[in-house]
C-alpha positions in Angstrom: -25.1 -9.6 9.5 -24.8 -7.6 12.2 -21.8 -8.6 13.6 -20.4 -7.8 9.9 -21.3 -4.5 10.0 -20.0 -4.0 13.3 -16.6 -5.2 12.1 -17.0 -3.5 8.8 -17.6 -0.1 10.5 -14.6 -0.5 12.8 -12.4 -1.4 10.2 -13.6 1.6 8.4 -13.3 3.8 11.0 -9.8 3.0 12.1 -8.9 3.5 8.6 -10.3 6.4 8.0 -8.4 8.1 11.5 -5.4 6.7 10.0 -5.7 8.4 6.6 -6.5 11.4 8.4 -3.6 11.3 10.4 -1.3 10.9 7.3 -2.9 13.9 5.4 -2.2 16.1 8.4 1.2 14.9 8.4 1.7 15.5 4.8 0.2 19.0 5.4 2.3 19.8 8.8 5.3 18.8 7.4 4.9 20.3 3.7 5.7 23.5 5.9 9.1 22.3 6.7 11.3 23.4 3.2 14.2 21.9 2.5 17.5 23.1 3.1 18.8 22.8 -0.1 16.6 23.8 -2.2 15.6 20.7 -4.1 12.0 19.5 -5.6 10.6 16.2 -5.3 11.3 15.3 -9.0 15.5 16.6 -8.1 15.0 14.3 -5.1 13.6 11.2 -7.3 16.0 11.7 -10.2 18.9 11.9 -7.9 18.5 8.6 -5.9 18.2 6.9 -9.4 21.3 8.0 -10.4 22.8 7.1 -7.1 21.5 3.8 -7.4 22.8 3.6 -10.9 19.2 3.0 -12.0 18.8 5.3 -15.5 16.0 3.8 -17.3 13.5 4.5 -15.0 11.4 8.4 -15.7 10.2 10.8 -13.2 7.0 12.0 -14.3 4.0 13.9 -12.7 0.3 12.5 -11.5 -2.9 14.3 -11.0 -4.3 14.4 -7.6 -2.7 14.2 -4.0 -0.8 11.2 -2.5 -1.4 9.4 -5.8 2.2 8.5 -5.8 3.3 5.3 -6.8 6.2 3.4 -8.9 5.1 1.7 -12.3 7.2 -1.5 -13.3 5.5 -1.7 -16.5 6.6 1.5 -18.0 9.4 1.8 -15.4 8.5 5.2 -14.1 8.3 6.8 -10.7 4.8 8.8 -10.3 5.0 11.9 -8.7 1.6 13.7 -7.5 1.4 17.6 -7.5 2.3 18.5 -4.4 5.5 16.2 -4.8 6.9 16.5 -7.8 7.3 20.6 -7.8 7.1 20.8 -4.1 10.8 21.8 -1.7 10.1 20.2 1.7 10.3 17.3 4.2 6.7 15.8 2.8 7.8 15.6 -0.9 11.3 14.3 0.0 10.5 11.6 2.0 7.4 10.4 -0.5 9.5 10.9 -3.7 12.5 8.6 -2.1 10.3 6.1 -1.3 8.5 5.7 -4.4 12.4 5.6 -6.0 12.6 2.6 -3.1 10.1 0.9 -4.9 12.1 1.2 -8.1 15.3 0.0 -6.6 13.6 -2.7 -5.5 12.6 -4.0 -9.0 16.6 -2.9 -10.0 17.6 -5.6 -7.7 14.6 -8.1 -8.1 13.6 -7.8 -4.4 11.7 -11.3 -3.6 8.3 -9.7 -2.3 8.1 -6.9 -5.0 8.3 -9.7 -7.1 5.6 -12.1 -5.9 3.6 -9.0 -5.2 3.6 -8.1 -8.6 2.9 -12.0 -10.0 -0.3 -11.7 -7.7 -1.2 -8.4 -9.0 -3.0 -9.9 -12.5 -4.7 -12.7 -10.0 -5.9 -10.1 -7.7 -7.6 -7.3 -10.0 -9.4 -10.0 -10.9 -10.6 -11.9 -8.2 -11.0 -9.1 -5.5 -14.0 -7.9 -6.9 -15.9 -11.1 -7.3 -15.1 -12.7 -3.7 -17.3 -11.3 -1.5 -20.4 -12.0 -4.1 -19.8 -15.3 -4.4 -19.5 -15.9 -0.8 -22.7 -14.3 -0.3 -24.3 -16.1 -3.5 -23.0 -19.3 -1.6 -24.3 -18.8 1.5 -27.6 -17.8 0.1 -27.6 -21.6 -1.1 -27.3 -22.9 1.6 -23.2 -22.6 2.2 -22.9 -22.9 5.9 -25.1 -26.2 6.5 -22.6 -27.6 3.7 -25.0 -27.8 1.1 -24.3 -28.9 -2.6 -23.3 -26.2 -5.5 -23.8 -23.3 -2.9 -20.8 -24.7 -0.2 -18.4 -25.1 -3.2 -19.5 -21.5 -4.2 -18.3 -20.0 -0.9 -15.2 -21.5 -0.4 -14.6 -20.2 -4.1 -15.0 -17.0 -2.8 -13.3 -17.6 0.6 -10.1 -18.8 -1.5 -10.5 -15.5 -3.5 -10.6 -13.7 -0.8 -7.6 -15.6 1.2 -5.4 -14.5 -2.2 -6.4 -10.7 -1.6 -5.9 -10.8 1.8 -2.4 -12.4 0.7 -2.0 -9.8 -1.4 -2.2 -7.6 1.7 0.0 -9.0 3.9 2.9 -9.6 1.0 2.7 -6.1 0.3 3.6 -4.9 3.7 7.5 -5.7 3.6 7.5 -4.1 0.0 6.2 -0.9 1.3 8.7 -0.7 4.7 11.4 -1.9 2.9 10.8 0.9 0.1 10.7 3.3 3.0 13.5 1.9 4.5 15.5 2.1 1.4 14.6 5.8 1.4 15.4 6.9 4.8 18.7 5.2 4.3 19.5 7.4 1.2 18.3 10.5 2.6 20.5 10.1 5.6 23.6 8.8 4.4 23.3 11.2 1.4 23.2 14.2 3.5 20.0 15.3 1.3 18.1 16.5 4.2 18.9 17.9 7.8 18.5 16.0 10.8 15.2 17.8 11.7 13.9 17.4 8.0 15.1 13.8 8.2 12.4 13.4 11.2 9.8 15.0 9.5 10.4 12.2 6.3 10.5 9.4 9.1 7.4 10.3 10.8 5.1 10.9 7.5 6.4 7.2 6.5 5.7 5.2 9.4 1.9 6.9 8.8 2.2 6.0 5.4 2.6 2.5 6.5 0.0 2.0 9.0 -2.5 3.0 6.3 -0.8 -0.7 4.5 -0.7 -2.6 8.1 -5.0 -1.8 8.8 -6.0 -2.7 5.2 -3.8 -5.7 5.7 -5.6 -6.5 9.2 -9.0 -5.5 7.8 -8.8 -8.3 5.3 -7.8 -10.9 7.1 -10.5 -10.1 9.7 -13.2 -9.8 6.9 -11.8 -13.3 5.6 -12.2 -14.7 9.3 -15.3 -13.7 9.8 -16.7 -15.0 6.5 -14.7 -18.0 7.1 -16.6 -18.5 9.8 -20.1 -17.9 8.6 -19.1 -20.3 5.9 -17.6 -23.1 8.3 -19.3 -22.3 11.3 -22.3 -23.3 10.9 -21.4 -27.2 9.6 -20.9 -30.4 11.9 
């Protein structure tokens, strides 16, 4: 187990610098106001209409960077210090959360089978790592009965939110993508409030690319306790 902690704390750690860097980014470039004057909700509501998209509602969220695009109710979630906010942090989330909603306008492949995994997933996520450990407790990595079949229950559970993961990275680059595109050709920010919105993206992506790492080196090193230890 100790080589699971090892990797566990690493994993943690890396994360945790990440996140960190995004929240100062978010802070450092919450300084720079925009030009023209407009709030993250203007900024949302405009690249809908610009997309032609005009079923889809801007609305606020509790809490900060709880930002996210709802294809249930078709709305774009805004978090406090985007939605009212006038600078190159609340632009370049607010865009990209609308990315997310042009991608369901237009039926982008991997926001689709993201979201047919979604129902799977918040399901099985929480039950994989238990079951492997259950398994292996009965005797999983000699290959052993009821407890061997138990683990690789839990190792395919876990292979479908590591999946998850990894299918969700081109939905979130493409989304920002999508925004830095508008902002740009749109003229809605400068070209130094343009860099600000680039930079606090990429960060927001990296936090995606180490989850998506960290689970697929959790599922190789259960994996391996699992297989490892049979002939």
């Amino acid at each position: 187990m100790t080589g699971y902690y090892i990797l566990i704390g690493g994993i943690a750690l890396v994360s945790w610098w990440v996140s960190s860097r995004l929240k100062s980014k978010f802070r450092h470039y919450s300084k720079v106001h925009l030009q023209n004057g407009m709030s993250g909700a203007e900024i949302a509501e405009k690249m809908l209409a610009d997309n032609g998209i005009r079923d889809v509602k801007v609305i606020s969220t509790p809490g900060m960077l709880t930002d996210h695009y709802n294809p249930k109710n078709k709305t774009v979630n805004l978090s406090e210090g985007v939605y009212n906010q006038r600078n190159a942090a609340a632009a370049a989330v607010a865009a990209h959360e609308c990315g997310h909603a042009v991608q369901h306008a237009k039926s982008y492949e991997w926001l689709t089978l993201r979201s047919r995994l979604v129902p799977v997933v918040s399901i099985t996520s929480g039950m994989s790592t238990w079951l492997v450990f259950g398994g292996i407790a009965l005797g999983a990595a000699a290959g052993i009965g009821m407890g061997y079949w138990i683990a690789v229950a839990g190792l395919i559970m876990m292979g479908l939110a590591t999946l998850f993961s990894f299918i969700t990275l081109p939905v979130e680059y493409d989304a920002s993508n999508r925004a830095l595109v508008w902002l740009k050709q749109t003229g809605t920010v400068t070209p130094q409030e343009y860099g600000g919105a680039e930079d606090a993206l990429k960060w927001a992506a990296r936090t995606y690319l180490v989850a998506a790492i960290g689970a697929l080196a959790n599922l190789v090193y259960w994996g391996l306790q699992v297989f490892g230890g049979r002939d």
